[in-house]
N, CA and C atoms as an extended XYZ file, in Angstrom:
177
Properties=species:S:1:pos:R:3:atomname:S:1:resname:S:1:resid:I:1 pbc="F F F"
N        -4.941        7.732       25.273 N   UNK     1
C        -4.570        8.237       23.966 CA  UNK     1
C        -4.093        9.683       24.127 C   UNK     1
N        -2.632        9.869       23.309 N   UNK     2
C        -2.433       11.215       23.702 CA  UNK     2
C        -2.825       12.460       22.545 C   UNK     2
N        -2.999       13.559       22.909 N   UNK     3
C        -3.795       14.715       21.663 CA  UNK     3
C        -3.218       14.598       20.712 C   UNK     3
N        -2.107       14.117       20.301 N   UNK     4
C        -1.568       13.833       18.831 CA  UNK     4
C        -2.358       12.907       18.105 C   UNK     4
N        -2.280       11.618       19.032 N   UNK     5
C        -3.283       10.516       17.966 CA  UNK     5
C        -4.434       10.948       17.596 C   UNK     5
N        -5.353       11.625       18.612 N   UNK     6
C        -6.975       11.872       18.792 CA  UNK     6
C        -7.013       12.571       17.812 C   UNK     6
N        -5.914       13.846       16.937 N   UNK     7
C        -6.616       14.305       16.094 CA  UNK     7
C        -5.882       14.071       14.912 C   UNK     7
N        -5.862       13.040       14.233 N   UNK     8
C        -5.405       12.327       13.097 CA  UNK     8
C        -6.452       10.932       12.887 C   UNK     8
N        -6.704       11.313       11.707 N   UNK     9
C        -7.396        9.910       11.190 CA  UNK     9
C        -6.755        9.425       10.455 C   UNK     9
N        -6.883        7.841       10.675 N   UNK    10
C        -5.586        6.792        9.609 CA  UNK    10
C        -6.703        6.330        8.815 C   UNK    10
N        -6.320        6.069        7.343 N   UNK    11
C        -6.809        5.245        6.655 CA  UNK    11
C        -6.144        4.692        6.160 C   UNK    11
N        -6.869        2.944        5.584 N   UNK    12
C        -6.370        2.135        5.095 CA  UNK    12
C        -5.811        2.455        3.796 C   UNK    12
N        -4.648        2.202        3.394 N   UNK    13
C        -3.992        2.022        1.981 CA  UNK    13
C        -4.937        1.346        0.858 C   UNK    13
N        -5.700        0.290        1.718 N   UNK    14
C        -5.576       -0.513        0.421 CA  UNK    14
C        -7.206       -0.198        0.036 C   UNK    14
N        -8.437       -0.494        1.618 N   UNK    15
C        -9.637       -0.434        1.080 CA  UNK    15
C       -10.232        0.716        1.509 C   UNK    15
N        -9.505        2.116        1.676 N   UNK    16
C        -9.761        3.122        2.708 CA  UNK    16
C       -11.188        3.055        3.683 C   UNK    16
N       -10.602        2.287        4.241 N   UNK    17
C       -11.457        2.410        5.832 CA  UNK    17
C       -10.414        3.436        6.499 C   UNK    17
N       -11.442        4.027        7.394 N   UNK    18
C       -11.049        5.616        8.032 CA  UNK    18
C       -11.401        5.131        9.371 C   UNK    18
N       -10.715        5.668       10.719 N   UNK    19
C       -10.396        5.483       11.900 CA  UNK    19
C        -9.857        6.510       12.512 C   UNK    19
N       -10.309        7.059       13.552 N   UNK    20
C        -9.725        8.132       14.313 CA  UNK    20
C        -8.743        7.465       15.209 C   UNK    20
N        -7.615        8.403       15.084 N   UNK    21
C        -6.232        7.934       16.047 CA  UNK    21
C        -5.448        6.706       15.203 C   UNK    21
N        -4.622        6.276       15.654 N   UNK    22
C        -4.474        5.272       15.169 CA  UNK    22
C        -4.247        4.112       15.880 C   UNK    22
N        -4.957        3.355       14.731 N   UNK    23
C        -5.184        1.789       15.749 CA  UNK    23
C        -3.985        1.398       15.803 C   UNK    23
N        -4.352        0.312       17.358 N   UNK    24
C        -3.340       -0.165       17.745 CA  UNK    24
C        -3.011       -1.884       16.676 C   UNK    24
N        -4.307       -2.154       16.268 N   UNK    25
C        -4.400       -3.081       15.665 CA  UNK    25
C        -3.692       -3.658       14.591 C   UNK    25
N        -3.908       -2.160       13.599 N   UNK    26
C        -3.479       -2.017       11.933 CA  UNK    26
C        -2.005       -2.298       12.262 C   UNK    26
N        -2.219       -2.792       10.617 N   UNK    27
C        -0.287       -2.564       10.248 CA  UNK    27
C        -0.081       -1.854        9.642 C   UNK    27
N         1.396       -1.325        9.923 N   UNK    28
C         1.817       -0.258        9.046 CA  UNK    28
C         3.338       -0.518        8.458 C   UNK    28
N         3.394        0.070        7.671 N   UNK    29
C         4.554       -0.531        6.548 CA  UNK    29
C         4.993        0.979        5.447 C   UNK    29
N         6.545        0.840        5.795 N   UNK    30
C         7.249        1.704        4.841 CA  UNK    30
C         7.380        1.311        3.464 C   UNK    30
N         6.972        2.108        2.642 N   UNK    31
C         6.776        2.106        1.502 CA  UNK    31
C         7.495        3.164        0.543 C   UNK    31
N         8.620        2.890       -0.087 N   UNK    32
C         9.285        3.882       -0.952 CA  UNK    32
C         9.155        5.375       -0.156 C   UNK    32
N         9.824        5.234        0.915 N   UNK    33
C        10.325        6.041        2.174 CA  UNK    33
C         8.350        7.097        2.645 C   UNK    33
N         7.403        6.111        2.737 N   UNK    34
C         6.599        6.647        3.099 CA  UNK    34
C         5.527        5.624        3.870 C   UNK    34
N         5.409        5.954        5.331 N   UNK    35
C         3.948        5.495        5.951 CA  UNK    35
C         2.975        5.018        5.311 C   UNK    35
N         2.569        3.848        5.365 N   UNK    36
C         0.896        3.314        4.872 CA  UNK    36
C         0.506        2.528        6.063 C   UNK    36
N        -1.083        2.157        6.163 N   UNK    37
C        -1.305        1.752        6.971 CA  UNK    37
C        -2.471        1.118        6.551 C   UNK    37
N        -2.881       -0.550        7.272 N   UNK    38
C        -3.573       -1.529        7.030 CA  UNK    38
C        -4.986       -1.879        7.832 C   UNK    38
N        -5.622       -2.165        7.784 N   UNK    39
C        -7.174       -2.183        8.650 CA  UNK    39
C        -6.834       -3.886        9.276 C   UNK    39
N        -7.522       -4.175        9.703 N   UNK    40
C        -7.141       -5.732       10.254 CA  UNK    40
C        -7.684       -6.297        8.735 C   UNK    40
N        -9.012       -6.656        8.714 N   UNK    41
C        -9.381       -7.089        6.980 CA  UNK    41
C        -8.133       -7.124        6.296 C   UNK    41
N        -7.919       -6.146        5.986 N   UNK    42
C        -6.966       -5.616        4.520 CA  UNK    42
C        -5.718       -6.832        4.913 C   UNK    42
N        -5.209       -6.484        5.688 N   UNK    43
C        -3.926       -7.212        6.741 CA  UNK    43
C        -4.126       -8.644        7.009 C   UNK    43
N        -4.816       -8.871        7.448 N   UNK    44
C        -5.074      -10.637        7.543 CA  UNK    44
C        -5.497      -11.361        5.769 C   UNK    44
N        -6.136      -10.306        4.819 N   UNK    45
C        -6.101      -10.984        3.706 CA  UNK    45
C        -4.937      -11.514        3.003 C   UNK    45
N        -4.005      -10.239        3.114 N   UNK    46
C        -2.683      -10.431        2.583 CA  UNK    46
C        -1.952      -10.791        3.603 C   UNK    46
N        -1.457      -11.176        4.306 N   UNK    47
C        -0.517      -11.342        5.317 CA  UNK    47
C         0.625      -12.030        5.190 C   UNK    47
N         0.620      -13.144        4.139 N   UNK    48
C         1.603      -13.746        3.559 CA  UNK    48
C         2.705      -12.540        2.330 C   UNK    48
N         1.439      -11.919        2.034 N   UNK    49
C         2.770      -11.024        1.080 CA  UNK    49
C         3.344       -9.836        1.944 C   UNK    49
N         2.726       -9.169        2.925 N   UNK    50
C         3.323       -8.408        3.972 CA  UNK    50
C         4.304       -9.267        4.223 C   UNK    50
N         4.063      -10.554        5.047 N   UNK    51
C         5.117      -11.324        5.581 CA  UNK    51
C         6.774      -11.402        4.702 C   UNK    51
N         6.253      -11.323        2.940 N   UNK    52
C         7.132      -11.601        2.324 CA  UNK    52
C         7.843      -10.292        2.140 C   UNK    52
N         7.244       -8.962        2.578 N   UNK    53
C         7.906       -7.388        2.446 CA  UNK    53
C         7.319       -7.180        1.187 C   UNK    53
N         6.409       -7.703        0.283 N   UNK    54
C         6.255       -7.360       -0.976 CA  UNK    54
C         5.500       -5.806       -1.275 C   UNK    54
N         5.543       -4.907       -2.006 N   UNK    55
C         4.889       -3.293       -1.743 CA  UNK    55
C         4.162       -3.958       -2.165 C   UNK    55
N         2.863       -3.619       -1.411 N   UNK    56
C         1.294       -3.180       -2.036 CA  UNK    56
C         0.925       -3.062       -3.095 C   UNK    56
N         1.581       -2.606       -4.193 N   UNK    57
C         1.287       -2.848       -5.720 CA  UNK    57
C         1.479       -4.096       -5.769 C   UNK    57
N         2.083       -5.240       -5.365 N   UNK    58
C         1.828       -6.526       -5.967 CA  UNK    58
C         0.599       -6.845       -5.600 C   UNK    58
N         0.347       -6.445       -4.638 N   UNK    59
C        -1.034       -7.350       -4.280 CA  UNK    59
C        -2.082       -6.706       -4.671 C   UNK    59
């Protein structure tokens, strides 16, 4: 991990779970020209409306 990631914590958009660095796991998705980012949970619940590109307010 390089010193950029290590000192940034990502949290989830949707159920803010907090994580140092950022996972390799999460998804992340542009949103009305801005970064968000998904926990696995959050991401495997919805995954069909990610799949569909739908913003996060629908779901």
């Amino acid at each position: 991990m390089d010193q950029k990631n290590a000192s940034t914590t990502t949290t989830c958009a949707r159920c803010g779970t907090t994580h140092a660095g950022r996972p390799l796991t999460w998804t992340c998705s542009v949103e009305n020209g801005r970064r968000v980012y998904f926990c696995d949970d959050c991401a495997r619940r919805h995954l069909r409306s990610i799949e569909s590109r739908l913003d996060s307010a629908w779901w």
